[in-house]
Biopython code that builds the backbone (N, CA, C, O; Angstrom):
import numpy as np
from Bio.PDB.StructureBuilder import StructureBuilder

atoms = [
    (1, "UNK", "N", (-70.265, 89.767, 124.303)),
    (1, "UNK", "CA", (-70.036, 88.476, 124.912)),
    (1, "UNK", "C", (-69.006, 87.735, 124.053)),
    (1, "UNK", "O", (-69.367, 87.372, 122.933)),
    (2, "UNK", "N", (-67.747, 87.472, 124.471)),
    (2, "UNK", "CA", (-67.070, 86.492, 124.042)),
    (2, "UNK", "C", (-67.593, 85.047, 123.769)),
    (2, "UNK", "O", (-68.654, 84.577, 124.179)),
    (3, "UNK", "N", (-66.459, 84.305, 122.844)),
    (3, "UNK", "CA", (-66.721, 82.876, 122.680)),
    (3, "UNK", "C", (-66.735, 82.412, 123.586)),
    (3, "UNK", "O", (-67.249, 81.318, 123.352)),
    (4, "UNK", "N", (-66.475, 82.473, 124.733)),
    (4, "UNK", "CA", (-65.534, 81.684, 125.861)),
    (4, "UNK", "C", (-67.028, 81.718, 126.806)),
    (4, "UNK", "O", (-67.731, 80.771, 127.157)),
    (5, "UNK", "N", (-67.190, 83.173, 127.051)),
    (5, "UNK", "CA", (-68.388, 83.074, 127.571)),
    (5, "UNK", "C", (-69.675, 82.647, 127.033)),
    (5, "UNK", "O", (-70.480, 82.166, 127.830)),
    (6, "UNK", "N", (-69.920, 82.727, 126.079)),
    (6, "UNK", "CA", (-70.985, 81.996, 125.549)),
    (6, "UNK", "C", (-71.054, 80.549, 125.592)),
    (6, "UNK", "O", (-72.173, 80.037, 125.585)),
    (7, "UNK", "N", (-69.759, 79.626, 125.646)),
    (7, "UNK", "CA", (-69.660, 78.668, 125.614)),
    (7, "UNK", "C", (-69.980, 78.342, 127.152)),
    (7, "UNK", "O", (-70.731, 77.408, 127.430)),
    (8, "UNK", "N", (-69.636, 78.805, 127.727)),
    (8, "UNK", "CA", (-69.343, 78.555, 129.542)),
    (8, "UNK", "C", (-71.406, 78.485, 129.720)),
    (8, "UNK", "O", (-71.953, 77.508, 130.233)),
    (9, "UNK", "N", (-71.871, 79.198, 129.405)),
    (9, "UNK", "CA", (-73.228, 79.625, 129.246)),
    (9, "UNK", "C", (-74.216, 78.539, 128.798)),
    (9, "UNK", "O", (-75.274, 78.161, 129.301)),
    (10, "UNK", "N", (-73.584, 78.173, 127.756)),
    (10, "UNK", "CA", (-74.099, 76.614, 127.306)),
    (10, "UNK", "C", (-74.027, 75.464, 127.470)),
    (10, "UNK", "O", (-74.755, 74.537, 127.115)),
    (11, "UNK", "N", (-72.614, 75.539, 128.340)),
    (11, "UNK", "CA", (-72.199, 74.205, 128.516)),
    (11, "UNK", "C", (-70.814, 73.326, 127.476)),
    (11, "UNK", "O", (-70.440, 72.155, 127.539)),
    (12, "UNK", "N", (-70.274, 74.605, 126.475)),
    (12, "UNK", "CA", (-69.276, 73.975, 125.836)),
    (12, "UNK", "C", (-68.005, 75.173, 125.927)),
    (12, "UNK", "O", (-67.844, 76.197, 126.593)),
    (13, "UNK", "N", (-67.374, 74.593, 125.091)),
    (13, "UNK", "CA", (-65.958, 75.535, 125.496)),
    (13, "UNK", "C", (-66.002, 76.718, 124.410)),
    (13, "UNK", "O", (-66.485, 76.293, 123.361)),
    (14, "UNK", "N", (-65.634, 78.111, 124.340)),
    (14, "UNK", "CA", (-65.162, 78.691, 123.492)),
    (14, "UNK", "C", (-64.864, 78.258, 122.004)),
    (14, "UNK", "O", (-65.489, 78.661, 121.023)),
    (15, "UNK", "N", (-63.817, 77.377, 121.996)),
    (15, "UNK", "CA", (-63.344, 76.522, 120.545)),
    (15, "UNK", "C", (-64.469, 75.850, 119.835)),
    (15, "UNK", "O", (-64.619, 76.029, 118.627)),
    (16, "UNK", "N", (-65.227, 75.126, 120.489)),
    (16, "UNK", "CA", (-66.447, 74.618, 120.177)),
    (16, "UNK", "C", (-67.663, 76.051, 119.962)),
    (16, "UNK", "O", (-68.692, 75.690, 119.391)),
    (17, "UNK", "N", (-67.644, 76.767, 120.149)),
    (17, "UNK", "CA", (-68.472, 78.319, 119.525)),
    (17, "UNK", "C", (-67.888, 78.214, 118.340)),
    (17, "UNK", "O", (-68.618, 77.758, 117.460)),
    (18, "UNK", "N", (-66.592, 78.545, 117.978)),
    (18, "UNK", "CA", (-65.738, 79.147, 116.958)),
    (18, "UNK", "C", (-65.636, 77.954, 116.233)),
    (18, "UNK", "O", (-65.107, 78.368, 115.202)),
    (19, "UNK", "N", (-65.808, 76.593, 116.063)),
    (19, "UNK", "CA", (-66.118, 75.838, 115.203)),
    (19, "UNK", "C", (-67.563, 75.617, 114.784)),
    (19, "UNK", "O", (-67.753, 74.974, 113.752)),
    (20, "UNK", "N", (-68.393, 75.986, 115.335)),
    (20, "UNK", "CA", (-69.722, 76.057, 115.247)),
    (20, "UNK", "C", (-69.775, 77.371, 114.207)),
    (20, "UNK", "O", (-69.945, 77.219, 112.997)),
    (21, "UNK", "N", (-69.617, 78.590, 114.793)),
    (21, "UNK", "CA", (-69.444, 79.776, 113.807)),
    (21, "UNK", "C", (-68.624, 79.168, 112.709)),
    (21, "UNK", "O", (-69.462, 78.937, 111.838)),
    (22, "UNK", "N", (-67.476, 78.786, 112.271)),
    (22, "UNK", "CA", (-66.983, 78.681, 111.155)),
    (22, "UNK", "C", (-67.202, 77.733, 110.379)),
    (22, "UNK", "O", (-66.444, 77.333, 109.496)),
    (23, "UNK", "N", (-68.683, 77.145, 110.778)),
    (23, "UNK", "CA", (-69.277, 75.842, 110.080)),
    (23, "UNK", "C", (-67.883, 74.966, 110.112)),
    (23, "UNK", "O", (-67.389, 75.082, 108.990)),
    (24, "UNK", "N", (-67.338, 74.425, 110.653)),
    (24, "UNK", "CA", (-66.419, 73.008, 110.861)),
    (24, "UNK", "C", (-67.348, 72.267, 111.573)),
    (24, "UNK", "O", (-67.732, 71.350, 110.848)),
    (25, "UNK", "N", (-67.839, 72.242, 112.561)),
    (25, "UNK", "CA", (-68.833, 71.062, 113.143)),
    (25, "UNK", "C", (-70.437, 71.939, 113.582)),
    (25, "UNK", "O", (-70.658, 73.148, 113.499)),
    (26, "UNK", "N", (-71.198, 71.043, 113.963)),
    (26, "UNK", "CA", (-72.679, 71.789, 113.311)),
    (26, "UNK", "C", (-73.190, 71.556, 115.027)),
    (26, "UNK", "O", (-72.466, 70.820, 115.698)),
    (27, "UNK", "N", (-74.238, 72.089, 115.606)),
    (27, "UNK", "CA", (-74.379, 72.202, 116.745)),
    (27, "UNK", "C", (-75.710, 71.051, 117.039)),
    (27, "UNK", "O", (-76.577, 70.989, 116.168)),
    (28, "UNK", "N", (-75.820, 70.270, 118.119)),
    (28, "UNK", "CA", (-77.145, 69.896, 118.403)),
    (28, "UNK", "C", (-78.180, 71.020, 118.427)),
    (28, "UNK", "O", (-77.871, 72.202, 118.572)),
    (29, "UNK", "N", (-79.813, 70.436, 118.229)),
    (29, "UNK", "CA", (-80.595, 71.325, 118.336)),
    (29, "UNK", "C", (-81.059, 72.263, 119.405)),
    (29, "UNK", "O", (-81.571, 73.383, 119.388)),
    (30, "UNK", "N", (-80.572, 71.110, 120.686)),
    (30, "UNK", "CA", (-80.433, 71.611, 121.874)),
    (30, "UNK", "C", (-79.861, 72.496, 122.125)),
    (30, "UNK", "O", (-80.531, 73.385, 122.649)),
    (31, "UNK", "N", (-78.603, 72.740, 121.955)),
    (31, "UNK", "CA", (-77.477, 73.710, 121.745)),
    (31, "UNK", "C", (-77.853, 74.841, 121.238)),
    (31, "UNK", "O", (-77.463, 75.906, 121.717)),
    (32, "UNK", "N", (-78.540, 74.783, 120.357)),
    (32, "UNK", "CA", (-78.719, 76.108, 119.586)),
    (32, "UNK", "C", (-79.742, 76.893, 120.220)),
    (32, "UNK", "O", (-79.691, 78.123, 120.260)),
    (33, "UNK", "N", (-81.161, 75.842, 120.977)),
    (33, "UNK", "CA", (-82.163, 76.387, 121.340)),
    (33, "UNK", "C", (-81.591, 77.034, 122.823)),
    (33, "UNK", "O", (-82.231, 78.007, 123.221)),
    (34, "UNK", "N", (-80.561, 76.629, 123.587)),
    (34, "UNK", "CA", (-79.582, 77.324, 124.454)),
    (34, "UNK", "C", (-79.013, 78.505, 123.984)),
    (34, "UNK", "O", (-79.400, 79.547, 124.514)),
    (35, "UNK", "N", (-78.194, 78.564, 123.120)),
    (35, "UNK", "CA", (-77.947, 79.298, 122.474)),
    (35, "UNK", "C", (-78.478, 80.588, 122.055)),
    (35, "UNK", "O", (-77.764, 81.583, 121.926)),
    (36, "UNK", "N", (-79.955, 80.564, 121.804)),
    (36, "UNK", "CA", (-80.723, 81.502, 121.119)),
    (36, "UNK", "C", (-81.403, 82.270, 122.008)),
    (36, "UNK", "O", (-81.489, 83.492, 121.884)),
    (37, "UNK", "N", (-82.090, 81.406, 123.251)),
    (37, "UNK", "CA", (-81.902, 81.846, 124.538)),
    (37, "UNK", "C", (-80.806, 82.698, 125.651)),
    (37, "UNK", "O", (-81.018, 83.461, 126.593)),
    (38, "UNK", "N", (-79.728, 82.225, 125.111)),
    (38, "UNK", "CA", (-79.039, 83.025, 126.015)),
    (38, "UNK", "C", (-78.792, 84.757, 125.630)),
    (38, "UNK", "O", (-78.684, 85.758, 126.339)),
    (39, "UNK", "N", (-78.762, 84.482, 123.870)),
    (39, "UNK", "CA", (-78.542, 85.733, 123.262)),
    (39, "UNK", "C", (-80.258, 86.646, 122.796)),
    (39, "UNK", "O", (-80.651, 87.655, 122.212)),
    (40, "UNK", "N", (-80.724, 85.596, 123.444)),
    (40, "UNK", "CA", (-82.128, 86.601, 123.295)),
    (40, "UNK", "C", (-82.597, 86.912, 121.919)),
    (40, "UNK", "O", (-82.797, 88.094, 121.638)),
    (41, "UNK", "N", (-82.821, 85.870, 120.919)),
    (41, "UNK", "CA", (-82.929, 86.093, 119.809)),
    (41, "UNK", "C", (-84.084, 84.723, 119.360)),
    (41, "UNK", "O", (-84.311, 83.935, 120.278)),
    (42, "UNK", "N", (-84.508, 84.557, 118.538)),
    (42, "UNK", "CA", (-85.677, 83.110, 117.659)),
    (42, "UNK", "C", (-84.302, 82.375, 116.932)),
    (42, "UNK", "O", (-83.235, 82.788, 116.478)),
    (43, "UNK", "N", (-84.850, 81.271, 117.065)),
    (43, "UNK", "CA", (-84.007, 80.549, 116.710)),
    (43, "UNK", "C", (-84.135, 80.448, 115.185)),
    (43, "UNK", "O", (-83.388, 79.524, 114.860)),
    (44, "UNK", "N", (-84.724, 80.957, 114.099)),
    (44, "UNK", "CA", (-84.918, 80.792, 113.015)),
    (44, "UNK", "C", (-83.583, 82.123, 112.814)),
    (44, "UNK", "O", (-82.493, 82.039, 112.248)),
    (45, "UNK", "N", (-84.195, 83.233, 113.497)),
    (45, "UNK", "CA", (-83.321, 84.224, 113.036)),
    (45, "UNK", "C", (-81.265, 83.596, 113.427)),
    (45, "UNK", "O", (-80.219, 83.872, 112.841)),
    (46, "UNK", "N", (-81.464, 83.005, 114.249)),
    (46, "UNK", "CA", (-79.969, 82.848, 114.549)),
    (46, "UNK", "C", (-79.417, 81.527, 113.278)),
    (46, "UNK", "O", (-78.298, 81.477, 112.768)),
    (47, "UNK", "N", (-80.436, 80.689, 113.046)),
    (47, "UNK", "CA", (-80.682, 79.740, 111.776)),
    (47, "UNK", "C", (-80.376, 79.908, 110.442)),
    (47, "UNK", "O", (-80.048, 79.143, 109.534)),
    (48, "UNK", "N", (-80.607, 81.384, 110.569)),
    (48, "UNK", "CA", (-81.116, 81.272, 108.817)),
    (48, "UNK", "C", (-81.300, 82.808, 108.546)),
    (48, "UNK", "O", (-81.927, 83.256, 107.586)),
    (49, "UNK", "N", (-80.583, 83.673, 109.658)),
    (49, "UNK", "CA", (-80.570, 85.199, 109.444)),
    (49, "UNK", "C", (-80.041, 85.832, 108.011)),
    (49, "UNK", "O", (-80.349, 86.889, 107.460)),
    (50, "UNK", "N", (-79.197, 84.865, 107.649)),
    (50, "UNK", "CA", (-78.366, 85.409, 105.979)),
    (50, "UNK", "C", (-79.556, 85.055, 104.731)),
    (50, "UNK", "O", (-79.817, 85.663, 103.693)),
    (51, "UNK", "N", (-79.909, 84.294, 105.095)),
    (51, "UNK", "CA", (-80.957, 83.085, 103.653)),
    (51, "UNK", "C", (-81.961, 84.300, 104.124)),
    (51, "UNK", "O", (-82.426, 84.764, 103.083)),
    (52, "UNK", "N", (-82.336, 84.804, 104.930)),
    (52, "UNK", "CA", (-83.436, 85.486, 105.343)),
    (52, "UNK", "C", (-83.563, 86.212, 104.426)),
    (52, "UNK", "O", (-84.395, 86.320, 103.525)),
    (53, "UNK", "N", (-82.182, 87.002, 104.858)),
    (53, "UNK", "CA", (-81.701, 88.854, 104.062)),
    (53, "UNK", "C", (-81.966, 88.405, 102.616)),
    (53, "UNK", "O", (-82.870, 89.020, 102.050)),
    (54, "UNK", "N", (-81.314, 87.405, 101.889)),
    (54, "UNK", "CA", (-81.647, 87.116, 100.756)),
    (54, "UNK", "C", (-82.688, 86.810, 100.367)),
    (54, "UNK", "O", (-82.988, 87.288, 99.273)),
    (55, "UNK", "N", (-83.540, 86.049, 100.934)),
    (55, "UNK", "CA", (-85.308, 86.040, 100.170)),
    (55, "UNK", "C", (-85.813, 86.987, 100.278)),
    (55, "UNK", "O", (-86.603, 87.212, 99.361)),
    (56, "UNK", "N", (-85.719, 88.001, 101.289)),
    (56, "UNK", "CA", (-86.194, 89.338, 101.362)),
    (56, "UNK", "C", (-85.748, 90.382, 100.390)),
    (56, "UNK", "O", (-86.399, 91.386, 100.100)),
    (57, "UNK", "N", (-84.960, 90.162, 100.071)),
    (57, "UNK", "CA", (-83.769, 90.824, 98.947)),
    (57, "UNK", "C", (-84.370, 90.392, 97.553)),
    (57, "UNK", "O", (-84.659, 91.245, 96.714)),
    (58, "UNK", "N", (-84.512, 89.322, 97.376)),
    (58, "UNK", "CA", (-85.342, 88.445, 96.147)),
    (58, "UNK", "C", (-86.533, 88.954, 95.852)),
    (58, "UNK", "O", (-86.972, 89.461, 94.819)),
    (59, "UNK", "N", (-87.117, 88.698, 97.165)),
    (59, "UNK", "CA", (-88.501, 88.574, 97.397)),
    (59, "UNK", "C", (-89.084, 90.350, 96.564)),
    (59, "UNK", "O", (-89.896, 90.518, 95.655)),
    (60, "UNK", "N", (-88.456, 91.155, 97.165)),
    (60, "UNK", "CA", (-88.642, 92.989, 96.580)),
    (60, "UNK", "C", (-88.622, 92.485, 95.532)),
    (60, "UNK", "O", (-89.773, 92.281, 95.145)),
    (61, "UNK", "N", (-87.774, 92.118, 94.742)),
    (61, "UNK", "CA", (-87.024, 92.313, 93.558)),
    (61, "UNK", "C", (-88.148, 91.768, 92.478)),
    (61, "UNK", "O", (-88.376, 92.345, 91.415)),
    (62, "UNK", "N", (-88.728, 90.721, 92.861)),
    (62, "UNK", "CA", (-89.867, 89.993, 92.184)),
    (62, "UNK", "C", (-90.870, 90.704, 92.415)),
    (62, "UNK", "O", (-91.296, 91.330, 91.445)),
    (63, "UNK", "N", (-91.369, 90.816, 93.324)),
    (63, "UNK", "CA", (-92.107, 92.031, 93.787)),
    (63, "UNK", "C", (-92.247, 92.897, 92.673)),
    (63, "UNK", "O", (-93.137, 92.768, 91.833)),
    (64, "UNK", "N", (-91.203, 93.953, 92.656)),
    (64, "UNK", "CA", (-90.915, 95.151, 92.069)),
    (64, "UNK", "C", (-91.324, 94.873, 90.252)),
    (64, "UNK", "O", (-91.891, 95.758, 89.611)),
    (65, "UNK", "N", (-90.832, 93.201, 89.465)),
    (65, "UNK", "CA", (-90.716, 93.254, 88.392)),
    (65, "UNK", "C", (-92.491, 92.638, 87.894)),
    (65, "UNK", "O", (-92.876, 92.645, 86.725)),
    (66, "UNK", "N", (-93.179, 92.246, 88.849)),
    (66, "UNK", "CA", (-94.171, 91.595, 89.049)),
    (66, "UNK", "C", (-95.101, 93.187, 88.496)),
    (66, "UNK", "O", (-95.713, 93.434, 87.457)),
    (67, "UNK", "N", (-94.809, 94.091, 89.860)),
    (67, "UNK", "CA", (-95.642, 95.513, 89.853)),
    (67, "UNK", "C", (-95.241, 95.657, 88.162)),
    (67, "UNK", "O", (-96.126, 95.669, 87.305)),
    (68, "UNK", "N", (-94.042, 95.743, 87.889)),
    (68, "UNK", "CA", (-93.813, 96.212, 86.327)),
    (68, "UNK", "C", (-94.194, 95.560, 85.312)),
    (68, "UNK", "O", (-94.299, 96.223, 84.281)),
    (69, "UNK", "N", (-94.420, 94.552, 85.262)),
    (69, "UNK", "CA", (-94.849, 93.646, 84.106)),
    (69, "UNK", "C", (-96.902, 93.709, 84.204)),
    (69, "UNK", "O", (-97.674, 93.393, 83.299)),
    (70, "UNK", "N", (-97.205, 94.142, 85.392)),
    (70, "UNK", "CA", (-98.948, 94.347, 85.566)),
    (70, "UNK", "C", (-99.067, 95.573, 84.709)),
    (70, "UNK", "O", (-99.744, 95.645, 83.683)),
    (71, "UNK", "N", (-98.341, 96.530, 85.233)),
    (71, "UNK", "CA", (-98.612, 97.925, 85.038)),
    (71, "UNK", "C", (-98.555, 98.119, 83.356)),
    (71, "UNK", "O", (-99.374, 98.796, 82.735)),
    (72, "UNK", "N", (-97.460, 97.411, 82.764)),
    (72, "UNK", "CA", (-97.497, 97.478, 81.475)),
    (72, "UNK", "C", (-98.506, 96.191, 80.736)),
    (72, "UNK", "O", (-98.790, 96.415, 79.559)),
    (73, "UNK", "N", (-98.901, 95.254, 81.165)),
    (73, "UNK", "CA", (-99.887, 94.631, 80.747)),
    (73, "UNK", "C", (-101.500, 95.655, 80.505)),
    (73, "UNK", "O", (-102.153, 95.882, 79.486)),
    (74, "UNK", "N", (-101.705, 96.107, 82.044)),
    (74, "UNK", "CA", (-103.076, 97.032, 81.811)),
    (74, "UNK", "C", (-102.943, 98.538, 80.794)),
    (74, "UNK", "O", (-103.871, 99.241, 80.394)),
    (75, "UNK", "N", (-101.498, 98.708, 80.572)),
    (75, "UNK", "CA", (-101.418, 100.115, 79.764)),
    (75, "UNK", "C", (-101.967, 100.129, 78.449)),
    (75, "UNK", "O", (-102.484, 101.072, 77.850)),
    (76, "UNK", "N", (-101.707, 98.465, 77.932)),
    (76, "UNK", "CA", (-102.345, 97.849, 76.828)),
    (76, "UNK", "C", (-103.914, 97.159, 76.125)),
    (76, "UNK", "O", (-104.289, 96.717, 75.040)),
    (77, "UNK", "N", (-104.657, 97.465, 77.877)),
    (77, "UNK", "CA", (-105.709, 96.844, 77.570)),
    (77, "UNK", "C", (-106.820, 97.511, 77.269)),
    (77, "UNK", "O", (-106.941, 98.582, 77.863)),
    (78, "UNK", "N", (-107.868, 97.144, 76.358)),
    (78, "UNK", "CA", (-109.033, 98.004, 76.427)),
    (78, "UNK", "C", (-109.746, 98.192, 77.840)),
    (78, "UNK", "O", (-109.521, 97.747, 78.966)),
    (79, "UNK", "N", (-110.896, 99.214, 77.187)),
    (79, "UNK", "CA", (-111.498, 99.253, 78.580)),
    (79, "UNK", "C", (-112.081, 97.987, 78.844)),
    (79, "UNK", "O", (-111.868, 97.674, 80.016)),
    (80, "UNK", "N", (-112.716, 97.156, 78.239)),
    (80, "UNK", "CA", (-113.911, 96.333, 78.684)),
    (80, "UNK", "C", (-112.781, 95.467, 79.264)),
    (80, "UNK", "O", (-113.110, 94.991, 80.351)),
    (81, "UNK", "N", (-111.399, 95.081, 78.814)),
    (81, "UNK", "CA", (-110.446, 94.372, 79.497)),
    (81, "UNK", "C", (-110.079, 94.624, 80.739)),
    (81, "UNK", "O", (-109.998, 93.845, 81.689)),
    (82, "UNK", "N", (-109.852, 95.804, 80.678)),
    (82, "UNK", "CA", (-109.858, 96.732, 82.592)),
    (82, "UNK", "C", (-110.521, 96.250, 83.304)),
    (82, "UNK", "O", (-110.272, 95.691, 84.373)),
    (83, "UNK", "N", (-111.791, 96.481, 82.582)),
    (83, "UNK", "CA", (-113.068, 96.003, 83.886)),
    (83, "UNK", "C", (-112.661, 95.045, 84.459)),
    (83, "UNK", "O", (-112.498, 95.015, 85.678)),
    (84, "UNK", "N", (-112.392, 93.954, 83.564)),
    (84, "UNK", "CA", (-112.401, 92.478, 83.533)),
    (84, "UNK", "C", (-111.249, 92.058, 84.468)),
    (84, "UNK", "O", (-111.433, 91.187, 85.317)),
    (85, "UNK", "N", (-110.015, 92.701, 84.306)),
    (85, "UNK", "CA", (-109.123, 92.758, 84.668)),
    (85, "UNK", "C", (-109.228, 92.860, 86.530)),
    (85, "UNK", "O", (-108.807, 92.195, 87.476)),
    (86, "UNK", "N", (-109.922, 93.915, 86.365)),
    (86, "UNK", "CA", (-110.673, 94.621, 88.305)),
    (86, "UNK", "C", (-111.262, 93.655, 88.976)),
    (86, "UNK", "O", (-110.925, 93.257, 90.091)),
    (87, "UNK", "N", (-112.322, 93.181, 88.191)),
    (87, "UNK", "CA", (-113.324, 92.099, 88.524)),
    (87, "UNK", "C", (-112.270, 90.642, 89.255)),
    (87, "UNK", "O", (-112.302, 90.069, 90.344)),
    (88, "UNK", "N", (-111.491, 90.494, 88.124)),
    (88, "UNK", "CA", (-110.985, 89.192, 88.511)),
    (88, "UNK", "C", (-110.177, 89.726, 89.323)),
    (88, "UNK", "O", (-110.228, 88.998, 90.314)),
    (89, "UNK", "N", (-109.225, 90.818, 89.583)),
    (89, "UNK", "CA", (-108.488, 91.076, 91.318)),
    (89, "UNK", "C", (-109.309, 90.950, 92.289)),
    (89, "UNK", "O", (-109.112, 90.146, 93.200)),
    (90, "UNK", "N", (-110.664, 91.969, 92.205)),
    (90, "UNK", "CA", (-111.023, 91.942, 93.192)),
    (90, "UNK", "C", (-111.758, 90.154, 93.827)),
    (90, "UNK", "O", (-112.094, 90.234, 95.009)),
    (91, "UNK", "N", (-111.854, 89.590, 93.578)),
    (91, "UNK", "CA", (-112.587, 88.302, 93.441)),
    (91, "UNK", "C", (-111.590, 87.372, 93.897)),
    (91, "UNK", "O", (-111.857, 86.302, 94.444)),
    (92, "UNK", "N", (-110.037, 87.955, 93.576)),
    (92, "UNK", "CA", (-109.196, 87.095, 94.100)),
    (92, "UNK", "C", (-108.658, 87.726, 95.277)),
    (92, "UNK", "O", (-107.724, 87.137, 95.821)),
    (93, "UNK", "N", (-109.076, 88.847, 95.796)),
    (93, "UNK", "CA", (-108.645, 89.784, 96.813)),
    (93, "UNK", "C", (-109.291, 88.870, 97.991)),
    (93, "UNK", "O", (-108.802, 88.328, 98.983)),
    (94, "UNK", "N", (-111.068, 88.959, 97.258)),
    (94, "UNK", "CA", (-112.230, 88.767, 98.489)),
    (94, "UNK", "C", (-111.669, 86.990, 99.209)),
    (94, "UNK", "O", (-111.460, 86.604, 100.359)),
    (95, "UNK", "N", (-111.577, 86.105, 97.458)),
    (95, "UNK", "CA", (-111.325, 85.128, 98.159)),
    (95, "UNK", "C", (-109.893, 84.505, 99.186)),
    (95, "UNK", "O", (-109.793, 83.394, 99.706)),
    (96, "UNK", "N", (-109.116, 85.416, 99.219)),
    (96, "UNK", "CA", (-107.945, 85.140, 100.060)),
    (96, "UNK", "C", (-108.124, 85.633, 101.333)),
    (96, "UNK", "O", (-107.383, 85.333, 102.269)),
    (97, "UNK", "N", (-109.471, 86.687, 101.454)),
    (97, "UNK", "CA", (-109.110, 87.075, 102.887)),
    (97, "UNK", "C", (-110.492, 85.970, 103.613)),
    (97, "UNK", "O", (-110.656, 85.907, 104.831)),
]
sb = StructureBuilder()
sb.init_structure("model")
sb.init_model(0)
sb.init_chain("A")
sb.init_seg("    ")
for serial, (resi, resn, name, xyz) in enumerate(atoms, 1):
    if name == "N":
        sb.init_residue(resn, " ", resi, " ")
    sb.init_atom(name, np.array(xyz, "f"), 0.0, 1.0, " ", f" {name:<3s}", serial, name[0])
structure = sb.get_structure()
């Protein structure tokens, strides 16, 4: 789908897409919720699809150093610390669900 048509679709012109895409002017909310509709998509994802990729991108990454910094914490602990260690996951497992 062209600019032109997308615009025709919404109710604005082509040029007005392509200033919208190139962040020069910012769209009503209306517009967008048109918008998101026409292309068949959530409006968060058409919002905020890049910031997305990046917290998700983050998000592993912390993730990943989180798993690594546990794993070497318990490599260090006694047993009676283990236990202790289990006890208090599991307890924080039960109470979140």
């Amino acid at each position: 789908m062209t600019k032109e048509e997308l615009g025709e679709r919404v109710g604005v012109s082509g040029v007005t897409i392509g200033y919208w895409e190139n962040g020069r002017n910012e769209p009503r909310m209306g517009k967008v919720e048109q918008i998101a509709s026409v292309l068949n998509v959530d409006i968060d994802d058409l919002l905020f699809n890049e910031d997305l990729d990046k917290i998700k991108a983050n998000s592993k990454s912390l993730i990943s150093d989180v798993k690594k910094q546990t794993i070497d914490l318990i490599k260090n602990l006694n047993d009676e610390d283990v236990e202790l260690f289990k006890q208090l996951m599991e307890r924080s497992i039960n109470k979140s669900e």
